[in-house]
C-alpha positions as CSV (number, residue, x, y, z in Angstrom):
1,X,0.0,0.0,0.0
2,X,1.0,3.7,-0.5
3,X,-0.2,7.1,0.6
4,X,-0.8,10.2,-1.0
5,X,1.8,12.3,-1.9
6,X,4.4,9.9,-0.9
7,X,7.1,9.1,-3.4
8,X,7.1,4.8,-4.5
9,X,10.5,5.2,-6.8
10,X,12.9,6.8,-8.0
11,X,15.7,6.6,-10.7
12,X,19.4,8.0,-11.1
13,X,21.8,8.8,-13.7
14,X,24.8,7.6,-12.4
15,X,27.5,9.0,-14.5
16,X,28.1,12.5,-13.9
17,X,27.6,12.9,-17.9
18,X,24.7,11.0,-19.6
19,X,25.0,11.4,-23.7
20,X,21.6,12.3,-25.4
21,X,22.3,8.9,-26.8
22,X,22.6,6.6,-23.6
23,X,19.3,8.8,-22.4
24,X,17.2,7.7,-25.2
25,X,18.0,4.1,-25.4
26,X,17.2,4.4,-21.6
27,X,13.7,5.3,-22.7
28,X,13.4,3.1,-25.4
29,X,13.6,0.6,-23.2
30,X,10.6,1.7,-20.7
31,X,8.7,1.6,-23.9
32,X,5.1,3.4,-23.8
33,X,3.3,2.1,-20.6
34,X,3.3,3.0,-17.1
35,X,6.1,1.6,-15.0
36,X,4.1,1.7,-12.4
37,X,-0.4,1.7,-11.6
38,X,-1.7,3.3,-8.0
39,X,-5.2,1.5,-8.0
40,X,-7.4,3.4,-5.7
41,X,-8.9,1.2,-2.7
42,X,-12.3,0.9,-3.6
43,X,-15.7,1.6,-0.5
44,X,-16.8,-2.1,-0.2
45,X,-19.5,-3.4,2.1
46,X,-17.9,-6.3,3.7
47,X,-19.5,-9.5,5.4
48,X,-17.7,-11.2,8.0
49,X,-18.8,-14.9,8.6
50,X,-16.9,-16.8,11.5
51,X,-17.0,-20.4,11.7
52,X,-16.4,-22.9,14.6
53,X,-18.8,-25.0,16.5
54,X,-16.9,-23.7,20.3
55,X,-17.0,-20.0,19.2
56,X,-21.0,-20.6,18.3
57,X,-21.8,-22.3,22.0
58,X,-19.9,-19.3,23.8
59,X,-17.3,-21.9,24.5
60,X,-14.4,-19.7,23.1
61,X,-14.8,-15.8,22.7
62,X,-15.4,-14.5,19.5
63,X,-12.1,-12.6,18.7
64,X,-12.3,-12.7,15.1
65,X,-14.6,-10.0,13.7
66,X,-13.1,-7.2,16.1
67,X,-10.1,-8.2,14.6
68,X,-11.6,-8.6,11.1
69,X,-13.2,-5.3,11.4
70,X,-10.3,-3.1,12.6
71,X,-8.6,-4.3,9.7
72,X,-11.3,-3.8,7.0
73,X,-12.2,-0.8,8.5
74,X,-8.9,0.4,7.6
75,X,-9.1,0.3,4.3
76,X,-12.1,2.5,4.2
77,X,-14.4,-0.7,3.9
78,X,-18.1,-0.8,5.9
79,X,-18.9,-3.6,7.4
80,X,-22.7,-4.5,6.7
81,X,-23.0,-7.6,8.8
82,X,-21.3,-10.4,11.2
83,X,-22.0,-14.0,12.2
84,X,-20.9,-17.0,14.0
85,X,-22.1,-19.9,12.6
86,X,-21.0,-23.5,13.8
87,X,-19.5,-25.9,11.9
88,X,-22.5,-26.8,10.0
89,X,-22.3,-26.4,6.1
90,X,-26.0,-25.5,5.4
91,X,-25.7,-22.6,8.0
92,X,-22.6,-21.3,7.0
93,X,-23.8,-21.5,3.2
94,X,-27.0,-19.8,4.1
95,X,-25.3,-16.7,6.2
96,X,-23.2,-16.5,2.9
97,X,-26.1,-16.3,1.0
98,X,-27.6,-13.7,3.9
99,X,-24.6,-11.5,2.9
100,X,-25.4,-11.5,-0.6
101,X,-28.3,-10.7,0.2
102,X,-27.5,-7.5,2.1
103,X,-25.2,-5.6,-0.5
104,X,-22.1,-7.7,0.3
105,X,-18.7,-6.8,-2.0
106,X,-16.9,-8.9,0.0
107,X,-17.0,-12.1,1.9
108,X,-14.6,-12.7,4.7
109,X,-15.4,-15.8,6.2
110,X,-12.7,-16.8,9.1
111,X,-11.2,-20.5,10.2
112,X,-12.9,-24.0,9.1
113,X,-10.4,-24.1,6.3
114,X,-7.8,-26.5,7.9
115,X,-7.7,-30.2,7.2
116,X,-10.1,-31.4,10.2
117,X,-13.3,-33.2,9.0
118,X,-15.2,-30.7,10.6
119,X,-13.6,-27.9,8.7
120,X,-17.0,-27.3,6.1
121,X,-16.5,-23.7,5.8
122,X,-14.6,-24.1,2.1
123,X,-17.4,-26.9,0.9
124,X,-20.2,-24.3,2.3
125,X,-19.0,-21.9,-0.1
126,X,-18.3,-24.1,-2.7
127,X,-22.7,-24.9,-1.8
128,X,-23.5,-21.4,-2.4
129,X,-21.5,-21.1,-6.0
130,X,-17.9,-20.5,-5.0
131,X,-15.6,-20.1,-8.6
132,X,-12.2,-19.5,-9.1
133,X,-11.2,-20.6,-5.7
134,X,-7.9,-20.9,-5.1
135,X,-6.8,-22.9,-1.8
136,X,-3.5,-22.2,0.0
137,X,-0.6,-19.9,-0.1
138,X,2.9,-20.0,0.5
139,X,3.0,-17.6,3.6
140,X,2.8,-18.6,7.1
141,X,1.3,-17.8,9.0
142,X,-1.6,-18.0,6.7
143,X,-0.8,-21.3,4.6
144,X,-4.6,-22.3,4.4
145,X,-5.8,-19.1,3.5
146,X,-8.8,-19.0,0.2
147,X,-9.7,-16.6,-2.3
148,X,-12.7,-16.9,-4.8
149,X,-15.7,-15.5,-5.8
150,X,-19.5,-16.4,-5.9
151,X,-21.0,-14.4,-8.9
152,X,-19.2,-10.9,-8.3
153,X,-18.7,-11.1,-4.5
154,X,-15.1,-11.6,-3.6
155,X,-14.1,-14.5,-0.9
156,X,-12.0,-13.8,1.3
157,X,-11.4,-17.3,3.7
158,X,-8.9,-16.2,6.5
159,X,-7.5,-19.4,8.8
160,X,-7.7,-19.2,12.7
161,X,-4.2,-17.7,12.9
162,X,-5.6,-14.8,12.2
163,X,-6.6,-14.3,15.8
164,X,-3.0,-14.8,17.4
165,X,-0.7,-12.9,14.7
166,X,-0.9,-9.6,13.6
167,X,0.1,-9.7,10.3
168,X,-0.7,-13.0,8.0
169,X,-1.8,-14.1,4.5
170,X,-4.8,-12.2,5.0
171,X,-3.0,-8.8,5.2
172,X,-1.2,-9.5,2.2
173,X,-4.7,-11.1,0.0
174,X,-6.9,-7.6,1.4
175,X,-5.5,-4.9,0.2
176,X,-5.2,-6.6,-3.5
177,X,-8.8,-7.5,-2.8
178,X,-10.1,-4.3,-1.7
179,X,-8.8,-2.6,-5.0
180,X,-10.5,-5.0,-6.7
181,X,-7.3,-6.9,-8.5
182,X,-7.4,-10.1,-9.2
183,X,-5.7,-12.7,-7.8
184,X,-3.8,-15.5,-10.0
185,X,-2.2,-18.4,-8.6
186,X,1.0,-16.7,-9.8
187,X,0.5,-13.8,-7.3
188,X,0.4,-16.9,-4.4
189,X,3.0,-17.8,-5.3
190,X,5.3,-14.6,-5.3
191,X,4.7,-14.9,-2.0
192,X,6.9,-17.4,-1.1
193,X,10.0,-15.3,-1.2
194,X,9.5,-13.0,1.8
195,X,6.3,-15.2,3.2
196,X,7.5,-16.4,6.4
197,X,6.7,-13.9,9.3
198,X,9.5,-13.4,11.9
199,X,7.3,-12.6,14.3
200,X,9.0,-10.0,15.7
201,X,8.3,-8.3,19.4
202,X,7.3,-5.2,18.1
203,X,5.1,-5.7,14.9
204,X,5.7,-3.1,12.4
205,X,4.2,-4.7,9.0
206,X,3.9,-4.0,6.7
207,X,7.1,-1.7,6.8
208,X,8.8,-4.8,7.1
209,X,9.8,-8.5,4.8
210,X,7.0,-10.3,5.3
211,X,5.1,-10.8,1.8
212,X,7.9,-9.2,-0.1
């Protein structure tokens, strides 16, 4: 991400002399587009759905859309609705469909997405029309995060580590998704260079490696 009126680059002539010559082959070579595209964050209404049968019983707080929220909210984003839903496909595809339902650009629906045969969430969305889903990234913490769409709703499916890290896949995925790029397998996989958080004491991502 950048902000306004903050430089992203720069570029030097080394040589104290630069022929007219050396200067046009320099330009010829950036050719006609831009070297670089700011993509403006667009206002999206955001539905957050969290999963897990012993956050639904009260038998583990819900930490998950404060956290979700804060970070949405960030981004300029509104969020138009929030549920906790156990680990029950129907009722997860159903408050999926809810969101729809309610103006939602943007799905966020958080843990049910390890390898656990209770972990519906990703089938539940798959239920409700799920395309273009890709599963798993190379960034930990994050590794089972999901991306997709249903129609022209963008998924967002953010693991349980969300809730004890401050930065993970999810902060790298968001801002992409926000600004409405999409997101190719490719991209995942740039993110293995630089994708393993450090976890350092004093968090200061993203002015740091991590996703890189």
């Amino acid at each position: 991400m950048v902000e306004q009126a903050k430089p992203i680059a720069g570029c030097r002539a080394i040589p104290l002399y630069l022929s007219r010559a050396d200067f046009s082959k320099a330009q010829h070579v950036l050719g006609t587009e831009p070297i670089f595209n700011v993509v403006p964050f667009r206002e999206a209404k955001v539905g957050i759905i969290v999963t897990g049968t012993e956050v639904f019983t009260g038998l583990i707080e819900d930490k998950f859309i404060p956290v979700v929220r804060a970070k949405v909210e960030k981004l300029g984003c509104t969020v138009v609705g929030g549920e906790i839903q156990p680990d029950d496909r129907k009722r997860i595809a159903d408050s999926a469909e809810r969101m729809i339902a309610d103006g939602a650009d943007i799905i966020i629906t958080t843990a049910g997405l390890s390898v656990d045969p209770d972990d519906v969430t990703r089938a539940a969305l798959h239920d409700v029309g799920m395309s273009d889903a890709l599963y798993g990234m190379p960034a930990l913490p994050g590794a089972m995060s999901l991306v997709g769409k249903i129609g022209s709703v963008d998924i967002i499916g953010v693991p349980a580590c969300a809730i004890f890290f401050k930065a993970t896949g999810f902060d790298l995925i968001l801002p992409r998704v926000v600004a409405g790029l999409p997101i190719t397998r490719n991209d995942l996989a740039d993110y293995a260079e630089g994708g393993f958080c450090l976890g350092c004491k004093s968090c200061t991502f993203p002015k740091c490696p991590f996703g890189k």
